[in-house]
C-alpha positions as CSV (number, residue, x, y, z in Angstrom):
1,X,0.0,0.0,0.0
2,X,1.1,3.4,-1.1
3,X,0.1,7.0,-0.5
4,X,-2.2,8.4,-3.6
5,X,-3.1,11.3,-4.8
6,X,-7.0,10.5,-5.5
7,X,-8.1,13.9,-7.0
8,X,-4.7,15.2,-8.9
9,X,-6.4,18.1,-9.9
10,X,-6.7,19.7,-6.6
11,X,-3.7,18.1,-5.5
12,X,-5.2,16.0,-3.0
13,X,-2.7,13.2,-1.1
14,X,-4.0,10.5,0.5
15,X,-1.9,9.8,4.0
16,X,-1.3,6.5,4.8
17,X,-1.1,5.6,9.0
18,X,3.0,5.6,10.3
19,X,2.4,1.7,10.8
20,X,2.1,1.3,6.8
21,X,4.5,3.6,6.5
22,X,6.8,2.1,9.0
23,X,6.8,-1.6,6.8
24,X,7.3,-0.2,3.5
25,X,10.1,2.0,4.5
26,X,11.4,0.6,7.7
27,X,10.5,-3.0,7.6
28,X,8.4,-5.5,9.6
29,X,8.8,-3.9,13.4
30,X,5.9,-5.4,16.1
31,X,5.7,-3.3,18.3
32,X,3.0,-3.5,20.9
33,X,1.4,-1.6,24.0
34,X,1.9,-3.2,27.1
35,X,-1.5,-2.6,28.7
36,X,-1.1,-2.7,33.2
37,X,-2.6,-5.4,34.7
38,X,-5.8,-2.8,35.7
39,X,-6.6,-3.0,32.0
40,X,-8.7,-5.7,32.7
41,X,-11.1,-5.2,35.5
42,X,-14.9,-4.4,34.0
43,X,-14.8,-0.9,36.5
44,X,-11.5,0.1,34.1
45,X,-13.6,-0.5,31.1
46,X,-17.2,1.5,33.1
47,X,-14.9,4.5,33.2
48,X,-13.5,4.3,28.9
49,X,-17.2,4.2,28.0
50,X,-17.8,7.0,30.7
51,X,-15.3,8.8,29.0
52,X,-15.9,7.9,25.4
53,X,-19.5,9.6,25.8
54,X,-18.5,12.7,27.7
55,X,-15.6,13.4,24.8
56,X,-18.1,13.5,22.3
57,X,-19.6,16.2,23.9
58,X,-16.6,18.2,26.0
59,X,-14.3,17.3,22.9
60,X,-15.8,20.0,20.2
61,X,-16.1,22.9,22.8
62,X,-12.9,22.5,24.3
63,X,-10.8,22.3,21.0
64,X,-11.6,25.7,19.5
65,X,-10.3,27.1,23.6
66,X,-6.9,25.2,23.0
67,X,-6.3,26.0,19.2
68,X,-6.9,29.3,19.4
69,X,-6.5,29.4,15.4
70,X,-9.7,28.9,14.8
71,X,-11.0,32.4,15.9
72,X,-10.4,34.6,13.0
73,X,-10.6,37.4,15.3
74,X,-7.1,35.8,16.9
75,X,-5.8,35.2,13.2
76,X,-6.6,38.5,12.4
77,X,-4.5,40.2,15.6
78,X,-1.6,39.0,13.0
79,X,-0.5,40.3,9.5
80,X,-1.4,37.8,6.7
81,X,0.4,37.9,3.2
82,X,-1.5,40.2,1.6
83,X,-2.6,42.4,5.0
84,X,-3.1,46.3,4.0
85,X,-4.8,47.8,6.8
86,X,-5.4,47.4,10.5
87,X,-8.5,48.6,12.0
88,X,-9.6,48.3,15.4
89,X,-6.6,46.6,16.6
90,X,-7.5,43.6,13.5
91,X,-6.6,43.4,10.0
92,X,-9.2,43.9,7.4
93,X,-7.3,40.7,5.4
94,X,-6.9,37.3,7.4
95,X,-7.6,35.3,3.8
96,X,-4.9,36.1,1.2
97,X,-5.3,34.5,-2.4
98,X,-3.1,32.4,-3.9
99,X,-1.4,35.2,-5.7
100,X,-1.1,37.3,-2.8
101,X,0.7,34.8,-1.1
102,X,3.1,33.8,-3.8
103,X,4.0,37.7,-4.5
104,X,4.7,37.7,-0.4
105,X,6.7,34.6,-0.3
106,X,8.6,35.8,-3.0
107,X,9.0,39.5,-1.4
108,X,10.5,38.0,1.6
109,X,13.0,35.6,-0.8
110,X,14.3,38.7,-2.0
111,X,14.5,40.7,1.1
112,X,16.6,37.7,2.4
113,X,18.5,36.9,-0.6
114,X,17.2,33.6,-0.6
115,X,15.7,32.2,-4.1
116,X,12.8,29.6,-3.2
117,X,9.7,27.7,-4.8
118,X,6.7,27.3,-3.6
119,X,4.3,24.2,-4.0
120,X,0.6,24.2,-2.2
121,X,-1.2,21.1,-1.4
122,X,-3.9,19.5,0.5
123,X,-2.8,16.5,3.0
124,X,-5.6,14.0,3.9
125,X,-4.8,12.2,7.4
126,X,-6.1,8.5,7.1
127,X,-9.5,8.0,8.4
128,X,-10.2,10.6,5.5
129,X,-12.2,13.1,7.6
130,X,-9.5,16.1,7.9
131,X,-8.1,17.8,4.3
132,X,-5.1,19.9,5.7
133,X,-4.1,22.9,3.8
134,X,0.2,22.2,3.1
135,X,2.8,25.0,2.0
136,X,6.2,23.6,0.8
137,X,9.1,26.1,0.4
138,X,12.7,24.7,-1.5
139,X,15.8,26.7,-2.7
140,X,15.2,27.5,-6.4
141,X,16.9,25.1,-9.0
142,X,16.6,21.4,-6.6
143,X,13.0,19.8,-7.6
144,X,14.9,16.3,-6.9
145,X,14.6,14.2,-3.7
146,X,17.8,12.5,-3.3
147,X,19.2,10.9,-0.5
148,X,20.8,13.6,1.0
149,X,17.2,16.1,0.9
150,X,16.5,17.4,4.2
151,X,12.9,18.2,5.5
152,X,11.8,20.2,8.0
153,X,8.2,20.1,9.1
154,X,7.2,23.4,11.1
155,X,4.8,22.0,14.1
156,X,2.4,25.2,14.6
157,X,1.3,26.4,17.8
158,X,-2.4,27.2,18.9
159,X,-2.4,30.9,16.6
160,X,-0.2,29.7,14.1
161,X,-1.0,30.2,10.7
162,X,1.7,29.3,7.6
163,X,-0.3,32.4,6.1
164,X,0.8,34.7,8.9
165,X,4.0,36.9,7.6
166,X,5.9,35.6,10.5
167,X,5.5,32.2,9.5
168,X,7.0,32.8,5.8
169,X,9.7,34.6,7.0
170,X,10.6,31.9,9.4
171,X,10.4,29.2,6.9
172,X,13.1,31.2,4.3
173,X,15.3,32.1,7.1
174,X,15.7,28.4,7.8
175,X,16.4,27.7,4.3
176,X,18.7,30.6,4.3
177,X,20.3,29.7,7.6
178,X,21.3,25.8,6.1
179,X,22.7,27.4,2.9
180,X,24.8,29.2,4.9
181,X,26.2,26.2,6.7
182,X,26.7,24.5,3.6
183,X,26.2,26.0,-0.1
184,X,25.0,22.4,-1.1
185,X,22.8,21.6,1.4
186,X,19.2,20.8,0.1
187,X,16.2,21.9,2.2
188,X,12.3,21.6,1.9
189,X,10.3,23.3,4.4
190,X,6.7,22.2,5.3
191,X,4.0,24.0,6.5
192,X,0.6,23.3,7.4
193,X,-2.6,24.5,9.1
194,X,-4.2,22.3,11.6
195,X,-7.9,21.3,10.6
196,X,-10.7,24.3,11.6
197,X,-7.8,26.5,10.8
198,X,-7.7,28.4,7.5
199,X,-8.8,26.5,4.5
200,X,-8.0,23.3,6.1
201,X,-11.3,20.8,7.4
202,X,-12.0,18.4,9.8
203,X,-13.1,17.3,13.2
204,X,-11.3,19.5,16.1
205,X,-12.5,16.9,19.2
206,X,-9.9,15.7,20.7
207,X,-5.9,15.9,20.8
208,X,-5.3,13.1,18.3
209,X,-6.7,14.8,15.2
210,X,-3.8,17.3,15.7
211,X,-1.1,14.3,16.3
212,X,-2.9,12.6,13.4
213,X,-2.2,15.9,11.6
214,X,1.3,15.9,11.9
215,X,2.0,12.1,11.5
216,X,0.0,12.5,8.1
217,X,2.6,15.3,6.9
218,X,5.5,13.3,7.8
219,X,3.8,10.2,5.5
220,X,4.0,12.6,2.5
221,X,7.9,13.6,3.2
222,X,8.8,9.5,3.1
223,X,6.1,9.0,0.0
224,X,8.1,11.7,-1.9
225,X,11.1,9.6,-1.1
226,X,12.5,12.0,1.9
227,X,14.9,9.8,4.6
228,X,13.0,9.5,7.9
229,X,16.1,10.0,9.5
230,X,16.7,13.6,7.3
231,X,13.0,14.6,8.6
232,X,13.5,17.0,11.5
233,X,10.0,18.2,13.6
234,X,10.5,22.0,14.5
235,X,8.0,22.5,17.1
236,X,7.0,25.3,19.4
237,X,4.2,26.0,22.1
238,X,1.1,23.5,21.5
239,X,3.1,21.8,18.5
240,X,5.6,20.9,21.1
241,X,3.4,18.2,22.6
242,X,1.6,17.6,19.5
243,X,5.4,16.5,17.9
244,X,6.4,14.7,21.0
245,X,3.2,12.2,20.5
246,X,3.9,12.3,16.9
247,X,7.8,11.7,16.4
248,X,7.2,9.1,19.5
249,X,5.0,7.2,17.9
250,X,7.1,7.5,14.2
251,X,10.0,6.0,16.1
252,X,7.9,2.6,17.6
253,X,7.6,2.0,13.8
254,X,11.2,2.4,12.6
255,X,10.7,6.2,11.2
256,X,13.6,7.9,13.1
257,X,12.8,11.3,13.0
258,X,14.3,14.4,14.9
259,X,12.7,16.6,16.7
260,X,13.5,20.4,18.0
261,X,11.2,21.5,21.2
262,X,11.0,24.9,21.5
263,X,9.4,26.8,24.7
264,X,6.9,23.5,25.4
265,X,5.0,22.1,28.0
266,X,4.7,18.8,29.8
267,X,0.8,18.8,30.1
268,X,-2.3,21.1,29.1
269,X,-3.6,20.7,32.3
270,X,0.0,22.1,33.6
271,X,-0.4,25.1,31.4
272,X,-4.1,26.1,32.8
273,X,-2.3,26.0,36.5
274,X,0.1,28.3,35.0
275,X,-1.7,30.9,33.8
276,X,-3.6,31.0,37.4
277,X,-0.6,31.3,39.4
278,X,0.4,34.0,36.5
279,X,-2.9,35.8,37.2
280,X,-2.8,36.4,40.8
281,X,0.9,37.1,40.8
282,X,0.2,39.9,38.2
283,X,-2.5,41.1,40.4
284,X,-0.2,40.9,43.2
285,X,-1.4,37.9,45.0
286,X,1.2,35.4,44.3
287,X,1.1,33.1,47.7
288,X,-2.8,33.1,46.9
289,X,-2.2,32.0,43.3
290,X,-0.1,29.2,44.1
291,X,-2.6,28.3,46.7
292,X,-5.9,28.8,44.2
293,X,-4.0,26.8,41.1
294,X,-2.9,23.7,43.1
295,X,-6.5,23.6,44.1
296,X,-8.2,23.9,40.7
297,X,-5.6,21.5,39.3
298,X,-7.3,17.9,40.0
299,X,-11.0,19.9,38.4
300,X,-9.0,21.3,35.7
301,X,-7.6,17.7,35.0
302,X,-10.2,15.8,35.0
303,X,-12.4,18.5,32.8
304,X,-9.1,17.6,29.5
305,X,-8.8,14.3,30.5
306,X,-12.3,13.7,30.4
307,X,-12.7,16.0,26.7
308,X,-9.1,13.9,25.2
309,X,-7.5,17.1,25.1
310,X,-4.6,16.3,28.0
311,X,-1.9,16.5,25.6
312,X,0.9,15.0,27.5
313,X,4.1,15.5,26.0
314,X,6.8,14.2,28.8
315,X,5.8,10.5,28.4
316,X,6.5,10.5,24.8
317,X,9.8,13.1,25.8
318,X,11.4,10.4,27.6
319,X,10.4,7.5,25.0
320,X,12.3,9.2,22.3
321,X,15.9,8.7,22.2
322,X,17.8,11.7,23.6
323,X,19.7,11.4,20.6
324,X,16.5,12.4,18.9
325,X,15.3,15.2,20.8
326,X,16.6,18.8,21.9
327,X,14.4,21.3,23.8
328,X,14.8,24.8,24.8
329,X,13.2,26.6,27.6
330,X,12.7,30.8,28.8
331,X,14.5,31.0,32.4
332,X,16.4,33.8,33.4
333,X,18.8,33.2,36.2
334,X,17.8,32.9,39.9
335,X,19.7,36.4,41.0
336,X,17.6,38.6,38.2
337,X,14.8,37.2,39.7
338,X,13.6,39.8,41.9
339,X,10.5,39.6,43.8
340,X,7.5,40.4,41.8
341,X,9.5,39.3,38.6
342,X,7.4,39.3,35.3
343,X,9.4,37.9,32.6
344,X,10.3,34.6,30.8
345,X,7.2,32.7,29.6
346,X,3.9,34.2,30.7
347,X,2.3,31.5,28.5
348,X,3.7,28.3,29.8
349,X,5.3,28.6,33.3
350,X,8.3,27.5,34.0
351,X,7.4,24.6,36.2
352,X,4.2,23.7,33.4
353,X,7.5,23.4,31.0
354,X,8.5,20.2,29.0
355,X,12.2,21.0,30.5
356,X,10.8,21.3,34.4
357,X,9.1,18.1,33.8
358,X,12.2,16.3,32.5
359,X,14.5,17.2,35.6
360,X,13.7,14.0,37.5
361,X,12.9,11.8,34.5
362,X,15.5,9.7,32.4
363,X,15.0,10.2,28.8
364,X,15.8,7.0,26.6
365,X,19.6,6.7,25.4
366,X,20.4,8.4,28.7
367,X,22.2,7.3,32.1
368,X,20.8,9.8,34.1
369,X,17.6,12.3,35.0
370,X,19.0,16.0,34.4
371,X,18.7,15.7,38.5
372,X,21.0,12.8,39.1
373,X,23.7,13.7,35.9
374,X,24.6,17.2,38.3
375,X,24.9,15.4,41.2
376,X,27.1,12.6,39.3
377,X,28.8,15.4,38.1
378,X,29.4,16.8,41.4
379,X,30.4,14.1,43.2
380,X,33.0,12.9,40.3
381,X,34.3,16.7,39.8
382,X,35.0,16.8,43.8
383,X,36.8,13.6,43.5
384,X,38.9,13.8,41.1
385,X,40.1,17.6,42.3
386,X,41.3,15.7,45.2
387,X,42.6,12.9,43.9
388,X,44.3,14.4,40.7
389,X,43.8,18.7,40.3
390,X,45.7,18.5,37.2
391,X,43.1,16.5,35.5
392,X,42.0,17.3,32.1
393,X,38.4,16.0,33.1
394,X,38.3,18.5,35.3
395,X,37.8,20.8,32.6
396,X,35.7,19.4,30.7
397,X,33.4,19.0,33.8
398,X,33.6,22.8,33.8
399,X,33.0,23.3,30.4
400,X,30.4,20.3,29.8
401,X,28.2,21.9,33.1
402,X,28.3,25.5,31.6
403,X,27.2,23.9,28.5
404,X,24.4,22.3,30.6
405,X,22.5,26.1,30.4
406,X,22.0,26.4,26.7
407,X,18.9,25.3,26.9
408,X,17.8,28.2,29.2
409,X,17.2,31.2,27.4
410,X,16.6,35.3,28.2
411,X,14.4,36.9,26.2
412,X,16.9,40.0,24.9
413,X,15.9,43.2,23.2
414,X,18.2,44.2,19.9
415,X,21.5,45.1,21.8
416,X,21.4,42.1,23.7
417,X,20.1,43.1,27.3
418,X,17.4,41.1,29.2
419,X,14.0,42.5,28.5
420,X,12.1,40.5,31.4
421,X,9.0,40.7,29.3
422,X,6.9,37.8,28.0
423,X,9.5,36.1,25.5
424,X,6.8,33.3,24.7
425,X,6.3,34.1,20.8
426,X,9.3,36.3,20.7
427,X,11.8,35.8,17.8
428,X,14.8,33.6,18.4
429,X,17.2,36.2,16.8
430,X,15.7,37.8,20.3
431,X,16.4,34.8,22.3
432,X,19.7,34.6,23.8
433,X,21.2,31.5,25.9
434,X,22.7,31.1,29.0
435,X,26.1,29.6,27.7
436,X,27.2,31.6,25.3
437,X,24.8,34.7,25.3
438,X,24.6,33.8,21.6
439,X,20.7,33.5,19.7
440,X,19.0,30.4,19.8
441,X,19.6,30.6,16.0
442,X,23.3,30.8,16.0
443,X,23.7,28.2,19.4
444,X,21.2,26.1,19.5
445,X,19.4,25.3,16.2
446,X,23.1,25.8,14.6
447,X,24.2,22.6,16.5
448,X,21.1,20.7,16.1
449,X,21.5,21.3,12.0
450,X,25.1,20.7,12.1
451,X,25.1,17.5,13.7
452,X,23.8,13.9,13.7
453,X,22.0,11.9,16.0
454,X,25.3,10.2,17.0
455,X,27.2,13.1,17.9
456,X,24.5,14.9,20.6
457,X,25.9,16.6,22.6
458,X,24.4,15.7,25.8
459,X,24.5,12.3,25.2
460,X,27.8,12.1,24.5
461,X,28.3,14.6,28.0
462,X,26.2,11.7,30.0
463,X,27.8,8.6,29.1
464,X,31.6,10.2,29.5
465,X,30.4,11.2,33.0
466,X,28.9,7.6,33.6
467,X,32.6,6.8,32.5
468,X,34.1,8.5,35.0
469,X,32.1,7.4,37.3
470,X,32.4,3.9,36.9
471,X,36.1,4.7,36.9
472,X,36.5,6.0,40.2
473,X,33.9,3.6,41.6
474,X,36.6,0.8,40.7
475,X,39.3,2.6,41.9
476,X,37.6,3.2,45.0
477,X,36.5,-0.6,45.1
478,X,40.5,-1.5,44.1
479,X,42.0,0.7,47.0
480,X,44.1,2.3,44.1
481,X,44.6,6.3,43.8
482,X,44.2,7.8,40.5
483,X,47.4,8.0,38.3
C-alpha cells in the first residue's frame, strides 16, 4: 500500500497511518502496548465508555479554547500575506489569495537573498475526515529528492497560521540559515494549518486529530522519497506536545525522526495552573495564586482528561531517544529574579514546562535524570580535584556543566540586554542562551542542523560522565589512587 493522490487536480494526497509507513520504509517492526494489569477489571472498562461519551460532547467545545486558530478574530491580531490595513486593533485581510501569497513569499525571498519555490497542497490524514491545507518552500533550482534532501516540518502552535507573515519569513530564514552552513545543502520546508484553521477541514474533538495531523505530513515527506532520518520536527508551544506524541509514535515504527522543542510544556492541564498562578501574581497575590491553582488543578484535569485534550508530552519526551530530541526553555537566572519578577514565559510557566518536567525523568539513550547527571557530576568533579587537580576532566566538567545552560534562554531586546518581558512568541534572533549569550539561532538550532543523532551533545556529556564514574567507583573498590 502506497500513498495516492485520489483527486490530482486539486492536489489531494492521501496519507497512509505511520504503521504502513513504518513496513514499507522501515521494515516488519511489532511493536506493541503493554497494557497494566488494571486494564482488565470491568470498572477500568465503566470509566473508557464514561469517558468515550462525555468526549463527544466536551471534545468539540474545548478544541476551538486550545487551538486558538480557529478564531479569526485571533488570526486576524496578525499580519497575513497580503494584509493592508489594521483597523480596530485587527486586519481587514486574514484570507490572502493564492497570488497574494506567492507575490509575499517571493518579497521575503528577495529581502533575504534567498531564491525559493513554492508548492501548495492539500494533505488528507487517514481516516479521511480532515483535508489539511500544506505550504512547501525549497531553494530555487533542486526539484529532486535525493538521499541527501532534508525536510523540515514546522509543528504550529495554537495561533499559528503558515499564512501569517511571521511564518514565511521563518520558513526562508531556515532555508537561508542551512545554505549558509553548507552551499549544497538541500532543504524543503513544510507547513501546514491544523484542521478548523484556515482552509483546512476536519473534526477538532480531541488531541489526536492534531497528532494525526502531523503524522499524516511526515507520511507525505517519506512517500516523496524524503529519509526518515533527514526529517527533522521544529516544534514550538502547543506543536511541542503535538510532535512529542507524533515523532514518539514514528519512532515505535522504525521512522527515526528528529525533533527540535522549543518553549513546550509537559501537560495542558499544567499550562491552565500556569496561567492562574500568572494571574494572581500579576494582580499581586502570588502566595494566593499558588494556593488557588494547586486547588483547581485535580478539576482542571479531570475536565481535559475527560474531553481527550490532556496533551501529554513528557511521556512521549522520555520514550524518544535523547539522541533524537533537543528542547529549549525561557529561564532567566535565579539572582535577576527579583520579587514580583514578570518575565520569561507568561504562556507556559516555567514549572508547566516540558524541561521542568524532565528534571527527574531519564530520557531513553540516557544514564541519568537532568537531577541525578549534576549530582554525578558533582560528586566525580569533587573527587577527582582531590585525587588528581591536574586533570584534564576537570575541565571538561567545567566546560560540559556550563554547556548544561544552553537550553535556558533570556528573552533580549536588539542590543542584547534582558527584556524581562513575556518572551513566549518572541523571535529567536531575540532569544539569547545562557552559555554563550549567543541567539537560539546561531547556538542552539546551529548545533542541532550541524550534527547527527550520534554526535548529541548531551548524550555524549552523560555517558563520559557515567565513565568516570564507573572509573572511580573501581578505583575506589580496588584501593588504588588515580594516576
Amino acid at each position: 500500500m502506497t500513498g495516492s493522490y485520489p483527486d490530482k487536480e486539486q492536489r489531494i494526497y492521501q496519507a497512509r497511518t505511520l504503521k504502513q509507513t513504518g513496513r514499507l520504509h522501515a521494515g516488519e517492526r511489532p511493536f506493541t502496548v503493554r497494557h497494566p494489569w488494571w486494564h482488565y477489571f470491568p470498572l477500568y472498562w465503566l470509566f473508557q465508555a464514561v469517558r468515550a461519551v462525555t468526549r463527544l460532547i466536551l471534545g468539540p467545545l474545548i478544541g476551538p479554547l486550545i487551538l486558538k486558530a480557529t478564531n479569526k478574530k485571533v488570526l486576524a491580531r496578525r499580519p497575513c500575506a497580503g494584509s493592508s490595513e489594521k483597523v480596530g486593533g485587527y486586519y481587514t485581510q486574514t484570507d490572502p489569495t493564492d497570488q497574494q501569497l506567492e507575490a509575499f513569499i517571493q518579497k521575503i525571498a528577495r529581502s533575504k537573498d534567498c531564491p525559493v519555490n513554492s508548492d501548495r497542497l492539500w494533505v488528507r490524514t487517514p481516516d479521511k475526515k480532515t483535508k489539511l491545507d500544506t505550504l512547501i518552500l525549497r531553494q530555487q533550482g533542486k526539484t529532486q529528492i535525493t538521499p541527501k534532501t532534508k525536510a523540515v516540518i514546522i509543528a504550529p502552535g495554537n495561533t499559528y497560521r503558515f499564512e501569517h507573515d511571521y511564518a514565511i519569513k521563518l520558513m526562508v530564514t531556515d532555508i537561508k540559515k542551512r545554505l549558509e552552513n553548507d552551499p549544497e545543502s538541500d532543504t524543503l520546508v513544510l507547513a501546514f494549518n491544523y484542521g478548523k484553521v484556515g482552509r483546512s477541514t476536519g473534526p477538532l474533538g480531541s488531541y489526536q486529530h492534531l497528532v494525526r495531523s502531523l503524522e499524516s505530513q511526515m507520511d507525505y515527506l517519506i512517500d516523496l522519497g524524503v529519509d526518515p532520518k533527514n526529517i527533522e520536527v521544529r516544534a514550538h508551544s502547543l506543536g511541542g506536545g503535538v510532535a512529542c506524541c507524533a515523532v514518539r509514535n514514528a519512532h515505535r515504527y522504525g521512522l527515526e525522526a528528529r525533533l527540535f522543542n522549543d518553549r513546550s510544556y509537559r501537560n495542558i492541564s499544567s499550562i491552565v495552573r500556569g496561567m492562574i498562578k500568572i494571574s494572581f501574581e500579576r494582580a499581586g497575590w502570588p502566595k494566593l495564586g499558588k494556593i488557588i491553582s494547586w486547588i483547581a488543578l485535580p478539576f482542571v484535569k479531570l475536565l481535559v482528561v475527560f474531553s481527550d485534550w490532556e496533551i501529554d508530552a513528557l511521556t512521549p519526551a522520555t520514550q524518544i531517544n535523547a539522541r533524537y530530541l533537543d528542547l529549549c526553555v525561557l529561564r532567566t537566572a535565579h539572582q535577576d529574579r527579583s520579587p514580583g519578577f514578570y518575565g520569561d514565559d507568561r504562556v507556559i510557566d516555567y514549572d508547566a514546562s516540558l524541561y521542568s518536567g524532565l528534571k527527574h525523568q531519564k530520557q531513553a539513550g540516557l544514564f541519568f535524570s537532568r537531577h541525578d547527571l549534576k549530582k554525578t557530576m558533582s560528586k566525580v568533579y569533587t573527587e577527582l580535584k582531590q585525587k588528581n587537580p591536574d586533570s584534564p576532566d576537570i575541565a571538561w566538567l567545567e566546560s560540559f556543566r556550563t554547556q548544561l545552560r544552553r537550553r535556558k534562554l533570556i528573552d533580549c531586546d536588539d542590543e542584547g540586554k534582558p527584556t524581562h518581558k513575556n518572551g513566549h512568541s518572541s523571535n529567536w534572533a531575540n532569544l539569547h542562551n545562557r552559555w554563550n549569550g549567543e541567539s537560539v539561532l546561531e547556538s542552539n538550532y546551529q548545533e542541532f542542523i550541524e550534527s547527527t543523532p550520534e554526535e548529541h551533545w548531551l548524550v555524549k556529556g552523560d555517558h563520559r560522565v557515567k565513565e568516570l564514574a564507573d572509573e572511580l567507583k573501581a578505583e575506589r573498590r580496588s584501593g588504588c589512587s588515580v594516576g
